[in-house]
N, C-alpha and C positions, 0 to 999 in steps of 0.2 A: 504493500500500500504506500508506504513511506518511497519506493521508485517512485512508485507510478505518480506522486502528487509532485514531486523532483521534475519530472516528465513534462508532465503539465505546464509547470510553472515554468520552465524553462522556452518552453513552445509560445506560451502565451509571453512572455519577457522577451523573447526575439521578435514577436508579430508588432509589440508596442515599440521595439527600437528601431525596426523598420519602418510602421508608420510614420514615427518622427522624424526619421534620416528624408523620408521622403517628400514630407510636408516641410523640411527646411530645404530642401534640393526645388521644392515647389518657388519658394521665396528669394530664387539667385536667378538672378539678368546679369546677361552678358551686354557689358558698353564698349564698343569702339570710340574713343577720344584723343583728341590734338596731345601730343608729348609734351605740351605749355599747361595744361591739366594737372597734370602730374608732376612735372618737376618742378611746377611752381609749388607747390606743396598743398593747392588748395582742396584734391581730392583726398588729405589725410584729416582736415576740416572736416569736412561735407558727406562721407560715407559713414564715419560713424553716429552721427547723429540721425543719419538717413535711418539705419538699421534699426537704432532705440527709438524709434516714430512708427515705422513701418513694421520692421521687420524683413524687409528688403536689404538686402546681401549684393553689392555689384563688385561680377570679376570683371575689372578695368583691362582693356586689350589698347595702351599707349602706341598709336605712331602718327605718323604726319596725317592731315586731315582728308588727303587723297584717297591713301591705303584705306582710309577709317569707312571715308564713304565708301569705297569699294567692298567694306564688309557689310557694310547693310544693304546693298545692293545683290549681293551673293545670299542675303537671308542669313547670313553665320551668324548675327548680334541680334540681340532684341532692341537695342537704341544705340543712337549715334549723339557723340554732344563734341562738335566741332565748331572751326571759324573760317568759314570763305563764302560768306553769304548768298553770292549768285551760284555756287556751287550746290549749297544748301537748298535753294529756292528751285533747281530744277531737280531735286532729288525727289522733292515732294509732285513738284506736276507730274514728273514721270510715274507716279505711283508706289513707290519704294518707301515714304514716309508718309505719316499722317496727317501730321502737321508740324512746324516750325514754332518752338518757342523762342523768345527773344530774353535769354539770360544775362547776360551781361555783357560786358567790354573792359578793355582795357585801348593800349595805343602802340604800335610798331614805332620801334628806335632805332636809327643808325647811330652803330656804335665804333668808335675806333680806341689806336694806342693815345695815350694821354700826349705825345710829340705830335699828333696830327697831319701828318706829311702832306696829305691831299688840302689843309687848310680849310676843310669847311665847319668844323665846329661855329657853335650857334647860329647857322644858318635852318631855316625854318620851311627852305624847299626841297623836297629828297631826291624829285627829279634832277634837279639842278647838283646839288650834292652827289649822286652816283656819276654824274656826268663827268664832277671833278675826277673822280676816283679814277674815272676810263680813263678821261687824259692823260693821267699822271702814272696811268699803269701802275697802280698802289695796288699792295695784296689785297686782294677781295673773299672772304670764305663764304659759301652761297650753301644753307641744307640741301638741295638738291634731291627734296625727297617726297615732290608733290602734295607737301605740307599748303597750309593756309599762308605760312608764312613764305615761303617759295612760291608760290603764287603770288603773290603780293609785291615779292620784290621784281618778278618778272614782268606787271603791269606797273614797274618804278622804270623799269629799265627801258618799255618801251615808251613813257612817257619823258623823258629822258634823249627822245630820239638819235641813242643810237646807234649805229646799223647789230641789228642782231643775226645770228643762224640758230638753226635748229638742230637738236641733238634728241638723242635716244640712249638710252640706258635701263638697264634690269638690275630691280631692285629686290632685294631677298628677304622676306619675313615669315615669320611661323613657318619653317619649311616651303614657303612656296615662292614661288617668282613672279615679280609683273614690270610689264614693261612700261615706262613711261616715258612721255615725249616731253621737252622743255627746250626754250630760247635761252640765249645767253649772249653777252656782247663778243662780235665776230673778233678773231685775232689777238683773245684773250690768253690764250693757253699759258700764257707765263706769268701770270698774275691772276687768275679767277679760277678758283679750285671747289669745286662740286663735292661736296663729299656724301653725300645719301645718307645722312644720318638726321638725330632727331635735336630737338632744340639745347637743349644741355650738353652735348655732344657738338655742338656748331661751336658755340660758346665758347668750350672751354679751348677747342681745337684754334678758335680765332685770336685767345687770349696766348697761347703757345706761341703761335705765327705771327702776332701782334698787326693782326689784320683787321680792316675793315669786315663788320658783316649789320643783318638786320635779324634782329630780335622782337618779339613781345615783351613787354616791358615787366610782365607778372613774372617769367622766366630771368631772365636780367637782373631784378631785386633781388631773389632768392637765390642766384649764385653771386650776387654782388655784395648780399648783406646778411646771408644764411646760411654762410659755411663758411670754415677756417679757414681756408685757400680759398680768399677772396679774390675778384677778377681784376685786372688794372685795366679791365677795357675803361674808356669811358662815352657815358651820352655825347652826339656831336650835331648830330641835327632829331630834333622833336618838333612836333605842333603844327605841322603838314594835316589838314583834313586829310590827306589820301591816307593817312596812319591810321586814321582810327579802326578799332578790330575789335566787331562786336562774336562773341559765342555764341551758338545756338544749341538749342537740343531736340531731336527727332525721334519719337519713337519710331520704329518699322515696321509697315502695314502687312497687318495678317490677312487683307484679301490676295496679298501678294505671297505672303509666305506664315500659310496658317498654323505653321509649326513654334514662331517665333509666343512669346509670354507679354503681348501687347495689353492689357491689364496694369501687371507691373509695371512696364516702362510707362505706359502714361499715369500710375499713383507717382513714382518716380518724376516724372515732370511736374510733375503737379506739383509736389513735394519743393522741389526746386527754385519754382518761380513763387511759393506759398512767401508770407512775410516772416517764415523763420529762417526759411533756404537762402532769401535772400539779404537779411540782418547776417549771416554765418559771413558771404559772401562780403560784404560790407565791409564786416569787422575783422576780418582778414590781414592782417597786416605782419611787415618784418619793420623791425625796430622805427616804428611810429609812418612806413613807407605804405601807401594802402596801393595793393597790387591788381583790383580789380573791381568795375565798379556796377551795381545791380541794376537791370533793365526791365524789372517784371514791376517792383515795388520801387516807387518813388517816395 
């Protein structure tokens, strides 16, 4: 008798720890988001407080904003919370997202060595600022990795007028490969170095080479003012309207891929743009620097 209740109790104790392994496996989304998410530090804010609200668990999948929408496009993510607006905005007409929230922002910084060789510090035009750079054949470090922020310095560069080509290169993530197309200024090869890598990894690579590059400025604070090995990059041109870099967030439409936990991703949105998601976001800060500023809650 005393097995047999042993038996029991052991059958019923596995059925209740599988229930709940499976009911918390219920409660995890998977996010594709911008590498400026994360290495700014503000998804170490924002997820755990998500989870004591909700109960909602997100495995964060960090790369450039290109790769990212190419996840939600592929159906592998339940939401996407990226920054390349018009990027954003056909993801949805095409049917891939539901809809577009508008989270917040920050603003893209050209940054250089504190000696400024190309001489544009405090200049407030970026066109005009990369221009100097061309001329001067100054080292230039570019992500190069179909990020928002790669995007962005590439309509610098053609606003800038000038002369650009077109390149191609395969870039490798989670085991897989994709190919990406970008411009870059022609007859650069000896000063503008491409590296496919993600925002903190441009950074620090630019800081090495004491090169010119463009940053997110929530990214920049946190390696400039959030770790021992701080940067000696410094700000040289800001406050360009074309800088400004608003985030978005998408869930991924389950008429398209009804496999995805679209539920959660939009409590999860919800959640985000709510007045405590966006007070998190606010009050966000490295040593008095506020790195990012709320667009849902005024």
């Amino acid at each position: 008798m005393e097995k047999l209740f042993m038996a029991v109790f052991i059958l019923i104790f596995g059925m209740i720890s599988s229930t709940a392994i499976a009911a918390d496996d219920e409660k995890v989304i998977k996010m594709s988001t911008t590498t400026s998410t994360q290495s700014s530090g503000l998804l170490e804010i924002l997820l755990p407080e998500l989870k004591k609200d909700t109960g909602i668990e997100v495995k964060v999948i960090a790369k450039g904003t290109g790769a990212a929408i190419r996840d939600g496009m592929d159906g592998n993510v339940d939401v996407i919370f990226v920054h390349a607006l018009e990027r954003e905005n056909k993801f949805v007409e095409d049917g891939f997202g539901t809809k577009r929230y508008a989270v917040m922002h920050n603003d893209f910084i050209i940054l250089g060595p504190k000696n400024d060789p190309a001489g544009i510090k405090g200049m407030k035009d970026a066109a005009q600022a990369l221009k100097k750079i061309a001329i001067g054949r100054f080292p230039f470090i570019s992500r190069g990795d179909d990020s928002g922020t790669h995007t962005k310095e590439q309509d610098i560069w053609k606003a800038a007028g000038i002369e650009m080509e077109k390149n191609v290169k395969i870039l490798s993530a989670g085991g897989k490969d994709k190919e990406i197309s970008f411009i870059y200024p022609k007859g650069s090869e000896k000063w503008y170095i491409s590296i496919g890598q993600g925002m903190g990894k441009t950074l620090t690579f630019a800081d090495e080479k004491q090169a010119y590059t463009i940053a997110d400025r929530g990214t920049y604070i946190k390696y400039k003012l959030g770790r021992d090995q701080a940067l000696d990059l410094e700000i040289v041109c800001q406050g360009d309207p074309v800088l400004f870099n608003p985030y978005g967030i998408i869930p991924v439409n389950p008429k398209k891929f009804p496999h995805v936990k679209y539920a959660l991703a939009e409590e999860f949105s919800q959640w985000l743009i709510s007045e405590k998601g966006q007070k998190l976001i606010a009050d966000y800060k490295l040593l008095g620097e506020q790195l990012f500023y709320p667009d849902a809650v005024k």
